[in-house]
C-alpha positions in Angstrom: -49.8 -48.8 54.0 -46.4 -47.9 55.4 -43.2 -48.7 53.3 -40.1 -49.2 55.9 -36.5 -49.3 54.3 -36.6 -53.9 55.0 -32.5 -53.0 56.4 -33.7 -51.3 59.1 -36.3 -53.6 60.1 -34.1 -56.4 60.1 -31.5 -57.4 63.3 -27.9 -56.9 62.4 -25.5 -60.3 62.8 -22.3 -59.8 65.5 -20.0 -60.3 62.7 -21.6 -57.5 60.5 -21.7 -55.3 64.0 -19.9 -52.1 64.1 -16.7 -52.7 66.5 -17.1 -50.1 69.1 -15.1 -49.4 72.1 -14.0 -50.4 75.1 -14.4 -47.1 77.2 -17.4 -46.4 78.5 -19.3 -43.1 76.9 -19.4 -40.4 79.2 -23.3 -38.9 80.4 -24.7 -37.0 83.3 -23.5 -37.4 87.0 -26.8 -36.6 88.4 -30.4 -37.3 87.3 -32.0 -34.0 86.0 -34.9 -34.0 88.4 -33.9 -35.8 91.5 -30.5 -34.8 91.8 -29.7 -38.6 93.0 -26.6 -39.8 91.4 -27.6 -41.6 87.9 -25.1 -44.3 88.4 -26.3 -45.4 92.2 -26.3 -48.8 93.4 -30.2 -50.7 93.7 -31.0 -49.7 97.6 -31.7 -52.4 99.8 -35.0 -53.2 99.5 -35.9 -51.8 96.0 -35.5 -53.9 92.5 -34.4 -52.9 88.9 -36.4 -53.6 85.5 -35.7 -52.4 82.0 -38.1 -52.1 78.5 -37.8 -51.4 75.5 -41.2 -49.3 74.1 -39.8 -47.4 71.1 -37.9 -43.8 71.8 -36.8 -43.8 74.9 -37.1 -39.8 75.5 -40.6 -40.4 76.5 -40.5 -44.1 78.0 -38.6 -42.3 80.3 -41.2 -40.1 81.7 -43.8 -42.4 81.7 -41.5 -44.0 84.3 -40.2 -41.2 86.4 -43.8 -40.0 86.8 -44.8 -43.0 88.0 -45.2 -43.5 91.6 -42.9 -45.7 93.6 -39.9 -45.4 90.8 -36.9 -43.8 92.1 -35.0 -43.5 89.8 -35.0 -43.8 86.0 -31.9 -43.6 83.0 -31.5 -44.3 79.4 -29.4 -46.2 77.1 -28.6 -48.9 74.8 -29.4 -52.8 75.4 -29.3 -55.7 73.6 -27.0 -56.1 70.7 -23.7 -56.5 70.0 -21.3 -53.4 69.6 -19.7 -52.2 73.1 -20.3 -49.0 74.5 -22.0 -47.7 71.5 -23.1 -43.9 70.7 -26.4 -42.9 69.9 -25.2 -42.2 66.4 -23.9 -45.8 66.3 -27.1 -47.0 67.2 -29.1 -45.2 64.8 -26.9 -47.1 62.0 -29.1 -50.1 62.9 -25.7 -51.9 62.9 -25.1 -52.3 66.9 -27.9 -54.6 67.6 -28.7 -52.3 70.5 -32.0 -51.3 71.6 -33.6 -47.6 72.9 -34.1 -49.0 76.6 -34.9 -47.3 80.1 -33.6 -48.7 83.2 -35.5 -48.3 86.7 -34.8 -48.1 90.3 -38.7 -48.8 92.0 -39.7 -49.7 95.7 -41.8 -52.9 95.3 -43.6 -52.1 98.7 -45.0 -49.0 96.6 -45.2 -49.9 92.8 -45.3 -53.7 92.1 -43.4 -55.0 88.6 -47.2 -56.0 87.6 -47.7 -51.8 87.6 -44.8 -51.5 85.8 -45.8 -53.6 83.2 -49.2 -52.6 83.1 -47.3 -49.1 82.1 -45.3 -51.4 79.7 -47.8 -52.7 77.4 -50.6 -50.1 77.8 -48.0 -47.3 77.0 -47.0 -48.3 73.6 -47.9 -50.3 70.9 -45.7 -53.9 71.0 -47.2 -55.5 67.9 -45.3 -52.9 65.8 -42.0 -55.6 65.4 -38.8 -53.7 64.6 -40.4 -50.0 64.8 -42.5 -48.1 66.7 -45.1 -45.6 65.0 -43.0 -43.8 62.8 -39.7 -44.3 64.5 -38.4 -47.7 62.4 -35.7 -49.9 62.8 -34.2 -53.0 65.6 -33.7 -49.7 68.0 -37.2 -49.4 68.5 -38.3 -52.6 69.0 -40.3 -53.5 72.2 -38.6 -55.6 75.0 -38.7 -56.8 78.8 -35.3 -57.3 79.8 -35.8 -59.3 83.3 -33.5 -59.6 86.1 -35.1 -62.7 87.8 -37.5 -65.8 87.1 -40.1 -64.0 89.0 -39.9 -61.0 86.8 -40.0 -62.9 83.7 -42.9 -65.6 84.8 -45.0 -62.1 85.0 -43.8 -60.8 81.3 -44.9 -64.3 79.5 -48.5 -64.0 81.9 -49.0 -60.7 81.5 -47.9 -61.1 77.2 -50.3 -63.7 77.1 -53.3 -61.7 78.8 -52.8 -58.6 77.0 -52.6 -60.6 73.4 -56.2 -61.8 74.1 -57.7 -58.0 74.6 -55.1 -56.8 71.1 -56.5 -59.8 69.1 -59.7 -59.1 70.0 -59.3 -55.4 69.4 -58.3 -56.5 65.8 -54.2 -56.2 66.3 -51.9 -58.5 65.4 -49.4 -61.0 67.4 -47.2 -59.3 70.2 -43.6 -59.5 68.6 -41.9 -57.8 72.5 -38.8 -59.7 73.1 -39.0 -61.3 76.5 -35.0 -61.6 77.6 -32.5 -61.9 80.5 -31.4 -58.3 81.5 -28.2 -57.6 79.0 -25.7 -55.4 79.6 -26.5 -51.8 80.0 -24.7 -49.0 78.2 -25.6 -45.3 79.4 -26.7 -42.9 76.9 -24.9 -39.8 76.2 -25.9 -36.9 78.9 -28.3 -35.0 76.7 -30.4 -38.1 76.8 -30.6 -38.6 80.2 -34.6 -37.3 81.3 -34.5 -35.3 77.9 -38.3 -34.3 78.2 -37.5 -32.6 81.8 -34.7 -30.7 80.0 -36.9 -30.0 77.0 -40.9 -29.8 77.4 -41.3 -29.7 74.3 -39.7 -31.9 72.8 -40.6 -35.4 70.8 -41.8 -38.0 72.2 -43.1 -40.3 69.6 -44.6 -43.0 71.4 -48.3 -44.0 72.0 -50.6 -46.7 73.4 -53.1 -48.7 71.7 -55.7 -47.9 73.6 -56.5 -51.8 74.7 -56.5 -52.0 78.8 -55.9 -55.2 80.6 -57.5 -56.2 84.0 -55.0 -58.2 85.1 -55.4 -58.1 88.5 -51.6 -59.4 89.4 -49.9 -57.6 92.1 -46.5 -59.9 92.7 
């Protein structure tokens, strides 16, 4: 049985958040593998999406890699300190979450695909931890950006708790949320994995496949 320090699996209050700043951290110009610029506007035509599945150096190349995503960036989402730094974060005292924003063409990968990626890419019964990674900047998440988005997170939760029941897991605890504000990561995080091959990546399905069958 694991044994988690209970602070860091608990969500910090705003008024015991650390204070942060008001100017934005500085990161990388350009994405390392594309070469588009990391802070581009959504195109015409494509849409935006952000999760939360545990470290977000190798959520991030489970997206990139995916077909139909152009373009992919890390940072912090969901808490309460602004503009914090990754050393911040790993306090547990910003609130913030490990998240990865993406840029995808629905005519070629659909949000259904992307959150068929989402749940059968990590484990989101886990609460505020991911395998050995523990604390509230691990924790799984959908951050949606419209109604239609989010109907598809609560159908697709739904489905996908039948098959993990059944498989013998426990309840899904992924928070299901309006988009927050999005802080960019410091530049060494920014498509880590492509900068370092080797590196951790400390996240890991369950093995339980969904046949969903939504394409929206």
């Amino acid at each position: 049985m694991f044994l988690f320090d209970r602070k860091k699996m608990e969500m910090v209050t705003p008024e015991k958040a650390l204070p942060g700043r008001q100017e934005p951290l500085p990161t990388a110009e350009t994405h390392f593998i594309s070469g588009l610029p990391l802070k581009s506007p959504v195109p015409a035509g494509m849409a935006e999406a952000m999760f939360g599945m545990g470290c977000f150096w190798g959520v991030e190349r489970k997206f990139w890699q995916q077909k139909g995503v152009w373009l992919t960036m890390v940072g912090y989402a969901g808490g309460y300190t602004p503009n914090p730094t990754y050393r911040e974060t790993c306090t547990q005292l910003t609130g913030h979450n490990e998240v990865v924003r993406v840029i995808f063409d629905p005519a070629v990968v659909s949000f259904s695909d992307l959150l068929r990626l989402f749940w059968e890419g990590h484990d989101p019964t886990q609460g505020m931890r991911q395998g050995n990674d523990v604390g509230s900047t691990y924790r799984s998440g959908i951050y949606f950006y419209d109604e239609a988005q989010a109907a598809l997170a609560r159908e697709t939760k739904a489905a996908y708790q039948v098959r993990l029941t059944a498989a013998g897991y426990g309840a899904i605890t992924t928070e299901i949320v309006p988009a927050p504000v999005f802080y960019f990561a410091e530049d060494y995080h920014q498509q880590y994995l492509a900068k370092n091959p080797n590196g951790y990546c400390g996240i890991g399905g369950t093995g339980v496949t969904c046949p969903i069958g939504l394409t929206a």
